[in-house]
C-alpha atoms as one frame of an Amber mdcrd trajectory, in Angstrom:
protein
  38.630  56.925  34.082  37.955  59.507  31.690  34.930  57.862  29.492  32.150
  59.841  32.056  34.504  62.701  33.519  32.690  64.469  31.047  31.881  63.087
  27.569  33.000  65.207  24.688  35.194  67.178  27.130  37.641  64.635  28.897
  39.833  66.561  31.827  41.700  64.612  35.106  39.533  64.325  37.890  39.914
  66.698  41.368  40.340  63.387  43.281  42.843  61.746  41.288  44.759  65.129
  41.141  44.195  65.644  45.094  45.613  62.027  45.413  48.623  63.158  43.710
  49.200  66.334  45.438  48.897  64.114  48.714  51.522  62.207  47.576  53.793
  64.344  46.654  53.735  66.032  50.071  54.243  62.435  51.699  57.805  62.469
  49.458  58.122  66.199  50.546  57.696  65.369  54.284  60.769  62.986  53.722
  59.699  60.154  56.676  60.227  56.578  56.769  57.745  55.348  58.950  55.122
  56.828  56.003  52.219  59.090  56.476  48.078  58.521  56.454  46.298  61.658
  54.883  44.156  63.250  57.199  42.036  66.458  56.032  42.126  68.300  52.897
  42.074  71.947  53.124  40.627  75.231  50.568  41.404  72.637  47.741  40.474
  74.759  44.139  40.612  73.065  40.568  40.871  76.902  38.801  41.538  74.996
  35.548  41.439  71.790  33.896  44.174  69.388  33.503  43.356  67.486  30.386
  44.373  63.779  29.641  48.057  63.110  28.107  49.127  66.778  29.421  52.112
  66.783  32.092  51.548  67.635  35.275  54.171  69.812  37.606  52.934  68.974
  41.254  54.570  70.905  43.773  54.578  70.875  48.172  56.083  72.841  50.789
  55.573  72.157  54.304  54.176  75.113  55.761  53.453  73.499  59.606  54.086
  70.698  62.044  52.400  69.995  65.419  53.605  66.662  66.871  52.927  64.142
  64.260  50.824  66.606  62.318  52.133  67.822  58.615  50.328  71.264  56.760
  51.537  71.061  53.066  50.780  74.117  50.601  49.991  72.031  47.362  49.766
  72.971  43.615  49.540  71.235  40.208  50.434  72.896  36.815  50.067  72.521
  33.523  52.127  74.821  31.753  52.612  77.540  33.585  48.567  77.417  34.333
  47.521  76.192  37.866  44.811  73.382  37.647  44.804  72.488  41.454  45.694
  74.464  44.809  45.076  73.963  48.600  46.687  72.263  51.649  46.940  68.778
  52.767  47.659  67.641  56.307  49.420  63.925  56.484  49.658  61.875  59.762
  52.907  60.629  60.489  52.175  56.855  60.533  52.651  55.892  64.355  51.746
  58.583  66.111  47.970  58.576  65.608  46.182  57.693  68.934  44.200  55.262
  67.132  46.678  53.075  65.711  48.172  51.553  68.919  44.212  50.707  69.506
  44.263  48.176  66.790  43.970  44.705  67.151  44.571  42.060  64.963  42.072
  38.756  64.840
C-alpha cells in the first residue's frame, strides 16, 4: 500500500485513515444493528501519519436525526493531528433504500 503513496517519502493514505476514523465512530455510536457510512464532511490530513507510527483515533457524536449519526473525528500521532473532519453513519435499517432490495 505504501510502494506508490509516494516513493522515497512513504506516509498512510487519507482514505485508509478516513476508513479508520469511520470506524471508530461506528464503535462510538455503540449499535447493534451496524451502520453504512454515508458522507464525509471538512475532512483535513494537516500532517502525515507515517508507516509503523501509532495512531490515536478519536469520535464523539456531535448529532442525530432519526437514523442519522454526525461524528467529530481525529487521528494523532503523538500529540500531532494527521486527520480531522466529521463522518455521518446510517444506522443499518433505517435507510429508505434498504427495505427496496430484492434478492434474485
Amino acid at each position: 500500500m505504501f510502494a506508490g503513496h509516494f516513493p522515497g517519502n512513504p506516509i498512510v493514505p487519507g482514505v485508509i485513515l478516513t476508513e479508520a476514523l469511520a470506524q471508530v465512530a461506528g464503535i462510538a455510536g455503540a449499535s447493534e444493528r451496524g451502520f453504512l457510512l454515508s458522507a464525509i464532511r471538512a475532512m483535513k490530513f494537516p500532517s502525515p501519519a507515517r508507516p509503523g507510527e501509532a495512531i490515536v483515533l478519536r469520535a464523539k457524536k456531535t448529532g442525530a436525526l432519526g437514523g442519522l449519526f454526525q461524528f467529530a473525528v481525529s487521528a494523532e500521532v503523538g500529540g500531532r493531528i494527521v486527520a480531522e473532519g466529521q463522518v455521518v453513519l446510517n444506522e443499518l435499517g433505517d435507510s429508505p433504500m434498504e427495505g427496496s432490495r430484492t434478492s434474485g
